[in-house]
Structures are given as C-alpha cells and as structure tokens.
C-alpha positions in Angstrom: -44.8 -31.8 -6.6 -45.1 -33.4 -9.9 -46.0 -30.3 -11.4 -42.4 -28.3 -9.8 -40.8 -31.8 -10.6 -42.2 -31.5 -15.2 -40.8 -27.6 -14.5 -37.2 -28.3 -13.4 -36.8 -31.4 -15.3 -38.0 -30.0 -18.2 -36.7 -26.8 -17.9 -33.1 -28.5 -18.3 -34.3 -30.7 -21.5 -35.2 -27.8 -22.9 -31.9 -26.5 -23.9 -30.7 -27.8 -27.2 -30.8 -26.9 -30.8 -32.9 -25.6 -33.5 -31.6 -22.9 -36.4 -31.5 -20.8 -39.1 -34.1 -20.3 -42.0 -35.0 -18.5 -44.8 -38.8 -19.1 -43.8 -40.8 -16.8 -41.2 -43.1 -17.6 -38.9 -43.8 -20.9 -40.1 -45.6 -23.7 -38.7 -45.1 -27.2 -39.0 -47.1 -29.7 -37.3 -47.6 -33.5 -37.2 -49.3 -35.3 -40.2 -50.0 -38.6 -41.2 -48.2 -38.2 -44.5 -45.1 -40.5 -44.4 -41.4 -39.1 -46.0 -40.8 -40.9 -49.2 -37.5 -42.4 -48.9 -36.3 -44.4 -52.4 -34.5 -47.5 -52.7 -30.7 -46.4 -51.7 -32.8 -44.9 -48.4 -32.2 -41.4 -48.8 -34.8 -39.3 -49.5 -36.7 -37.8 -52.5 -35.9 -34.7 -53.7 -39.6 -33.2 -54.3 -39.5 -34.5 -50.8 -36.4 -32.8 -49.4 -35.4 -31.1 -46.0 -36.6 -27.6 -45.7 -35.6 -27.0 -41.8 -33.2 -28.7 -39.6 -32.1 -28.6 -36.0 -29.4 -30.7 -34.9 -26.8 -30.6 -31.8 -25.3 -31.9 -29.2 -24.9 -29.7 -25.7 -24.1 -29.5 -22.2 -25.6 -27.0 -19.8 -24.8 -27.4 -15.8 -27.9 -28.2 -13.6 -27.1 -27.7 -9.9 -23.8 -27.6 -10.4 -23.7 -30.9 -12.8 -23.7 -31.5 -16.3 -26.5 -32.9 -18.3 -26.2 -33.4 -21.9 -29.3 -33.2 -24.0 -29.4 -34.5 -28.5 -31.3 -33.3 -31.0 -31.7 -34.2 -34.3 -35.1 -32.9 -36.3 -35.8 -32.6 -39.8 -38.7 -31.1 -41.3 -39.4 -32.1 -45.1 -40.9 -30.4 -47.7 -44.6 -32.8 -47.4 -44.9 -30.7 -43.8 -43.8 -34.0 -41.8 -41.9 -33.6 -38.8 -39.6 -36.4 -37.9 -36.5 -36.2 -35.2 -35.9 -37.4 -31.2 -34.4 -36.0 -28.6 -32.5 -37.7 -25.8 -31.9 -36.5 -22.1 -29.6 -37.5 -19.7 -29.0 -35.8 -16.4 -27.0 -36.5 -13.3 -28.4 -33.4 -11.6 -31.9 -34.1 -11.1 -31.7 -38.1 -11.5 -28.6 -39.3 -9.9 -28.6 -42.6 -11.5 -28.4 -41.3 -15.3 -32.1 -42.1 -16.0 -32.6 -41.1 -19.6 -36.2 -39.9 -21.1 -36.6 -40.4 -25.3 -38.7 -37.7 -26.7 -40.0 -37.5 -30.2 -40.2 -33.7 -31.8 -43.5 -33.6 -33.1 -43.9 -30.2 -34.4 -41.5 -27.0 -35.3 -41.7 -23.3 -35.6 -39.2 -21.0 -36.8 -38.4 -17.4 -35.6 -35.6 -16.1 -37.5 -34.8 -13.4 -35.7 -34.8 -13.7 -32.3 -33.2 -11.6 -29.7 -28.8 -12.1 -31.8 -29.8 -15.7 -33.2 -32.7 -17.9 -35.0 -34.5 -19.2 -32.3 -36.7 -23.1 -33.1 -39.8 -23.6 -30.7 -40.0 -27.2 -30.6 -42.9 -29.8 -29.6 -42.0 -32.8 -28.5 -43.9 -36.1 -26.6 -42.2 -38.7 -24.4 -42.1 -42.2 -25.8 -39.7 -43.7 -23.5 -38.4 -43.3 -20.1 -35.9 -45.9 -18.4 -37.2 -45.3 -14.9 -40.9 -45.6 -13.4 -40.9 -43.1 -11.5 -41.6 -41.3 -14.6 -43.9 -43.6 -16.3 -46.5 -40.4 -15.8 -44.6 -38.8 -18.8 -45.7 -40.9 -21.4 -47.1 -40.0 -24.2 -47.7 -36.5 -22.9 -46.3 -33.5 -24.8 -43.5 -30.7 -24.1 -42.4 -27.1 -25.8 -39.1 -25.8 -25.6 -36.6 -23.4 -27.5 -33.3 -23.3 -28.8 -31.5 -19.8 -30.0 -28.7 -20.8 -32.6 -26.4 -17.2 -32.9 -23.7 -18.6 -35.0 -21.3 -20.5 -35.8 -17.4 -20.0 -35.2 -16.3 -16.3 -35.9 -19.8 -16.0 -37.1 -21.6 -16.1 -33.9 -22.8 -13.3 -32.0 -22.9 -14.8 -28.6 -22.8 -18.2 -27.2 -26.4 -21.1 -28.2 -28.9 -20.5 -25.9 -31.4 -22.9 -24.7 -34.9 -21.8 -22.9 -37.2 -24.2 -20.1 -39.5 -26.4 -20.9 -43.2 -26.0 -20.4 -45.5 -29.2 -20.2 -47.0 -31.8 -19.6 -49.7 -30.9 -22.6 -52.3 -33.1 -23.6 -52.0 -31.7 -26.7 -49.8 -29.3 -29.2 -50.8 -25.7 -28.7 -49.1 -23.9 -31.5 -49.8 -20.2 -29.7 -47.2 -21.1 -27.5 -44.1 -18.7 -28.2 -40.4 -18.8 -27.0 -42.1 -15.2 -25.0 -44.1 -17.1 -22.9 -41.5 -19.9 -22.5 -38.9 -16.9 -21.0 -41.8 -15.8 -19.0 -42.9 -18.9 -17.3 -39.2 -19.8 -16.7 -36.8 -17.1 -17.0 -33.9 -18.9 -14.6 -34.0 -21.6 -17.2 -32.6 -19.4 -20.0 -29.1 -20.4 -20.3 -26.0 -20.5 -22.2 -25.1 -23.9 -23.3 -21.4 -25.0 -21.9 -20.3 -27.0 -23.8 -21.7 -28.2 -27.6 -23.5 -26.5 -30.3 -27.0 -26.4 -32.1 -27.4 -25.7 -35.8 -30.8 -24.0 -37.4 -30.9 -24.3 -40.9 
C-alpha cells in the first residue's frame, strides 16, 4: 500500500518546472562545495547560475487542485540548491504539505515540443506522521517547459514521480518516468515553469 500510496502521491508532485539550456545532456549532482555568496548576499560571479527551474502550478488530482513550487538553481561550482513544496487537497484532505529539497538536475533540451528538467529531490519535512516514512528518502520527477506566451508550443507539462530511492540514480530518464507512469503525464492548469 505504501508503495501504490509513494506512486500516486508522487506522481502528482511531480509536475512542476524545470527549462531551457544551452547545455546538453548534462549532469549535475550534489557536492559538498558551498555557493559563495559576498557580503551584499548575492552571489559571485565566477560563481553564477548556469540552470534554473522555477514555477508555480496547478494540476487537478481526482478532480481537485493541488499546487506544487519550485525554485532550483544550479551554479557554476556544480552545486545544486532549490526546494520544492506540495500541497494537495486530493490525496490529503487536510492540506498536509511535504518540503523537498532538489538535490540534483539534468537537462534535456529537446524533448518531445519543450526542454524537459529531470529533477532529484529528498524529503526533509512533512507536517503529518503518517508520512514520517518519507524522510530523508529521495524522489525523480520531470518538468517539460514549451514556452512562454506566443512562444510556446503547447501548454507545461509535468511527468510522475518515481521513488522512494535510497539513493540518486542518475540513469533514470524522463523515458522511464513516462513509462512507469504514463497517466501521470499531464498538462498543468493553471501556472507556469521556466527552464533556463
């Protein structure tokens, strides 16, 4: 049950945002390296943003809306730092939310219309016990941005998510995703991710 449960709830998380590069097919995963921010707190420029994914969107879930953030940054040291928040009516009717950190990004920039961001993250937070079996344990999901305004050639897509992971497995691809959970590939209703 737990197993069907990580599916479906997962499969609705996984809808949000990830976007467009110059970069192919490349692979960014957790390091121990810290960003180095300088003293008005923004951040170096020898240590700048080289990917972003960033959005806010709604997708229905049984016939009720969730609404799922991202914001993710990956800098030019190979660091990974961003968190994603979920908060869904349809499968927990009390508005439990789960905080996930994004732990690792790949970029495919040119999938199916769109730039499509495979995303890692791992739960750090959960405001209900029932999910307390969550923690720390990892997730991979994908996000299709195809545009923005008269630019876009079809509405954001988000895919399912797979997990729980004891670990990242980079081999993963938004292919398998679609295969493991085709139902879960979706338009998103209301909102919009950015890849950049």
């Amino acid at each position: 049950m737990k197993t069907f449960f990580a599916f479906v709830f997962i499969g609705f998380l996984g809808l949000v945002i990830l976007g467009c590069s110059d970069a192919t097919d490349q692979v960014v995963a957790p390091v121990d390296k810290a960003s180095t921010v300088n003293s008005n707190g923004s951040l170096d420029k020898d240590n700048g943003i080289i990917h972003s994914v960033t959005g806010n969107a709604n997708i229905w879930v049984y016939e009720k809306m969730g609404v799922l953030t991202i914001n993710a940054r990956q800098y030019a040291d190979e660091t990974v730092k961003g968190n994603m928040h979920l908060v869904t009516t349809a499968l927990n009717p009390k508005g439990e939310k789960v905080h996930y950190e994004v732990v690792a990004l790949k970029i495919y920039p040119d999938f199916e219309d769109g730039t499509a961001a495979l995303y890692w993250v791992q739960v750090i937070s959960v405001s209900n016990t029932d999910y307390e079996w969550m923690m720390g344990k990892y997730f991979v999901s994908f996000l299709v941005d195809n545009g923005e305004g008269v630019n876009a050639t079809s509405p954001d897509m988000c895919g399912g998510i797979l997990g729980p992971y004891e670990s990242i497995d980079m081999n993963i691809t938004p292919e398998d995703i679609l295969e493991a959970l085709p139902d879960w590939y979706v338009p998103i209703a209301v909102g919009n991710v950015a890849i950049h």
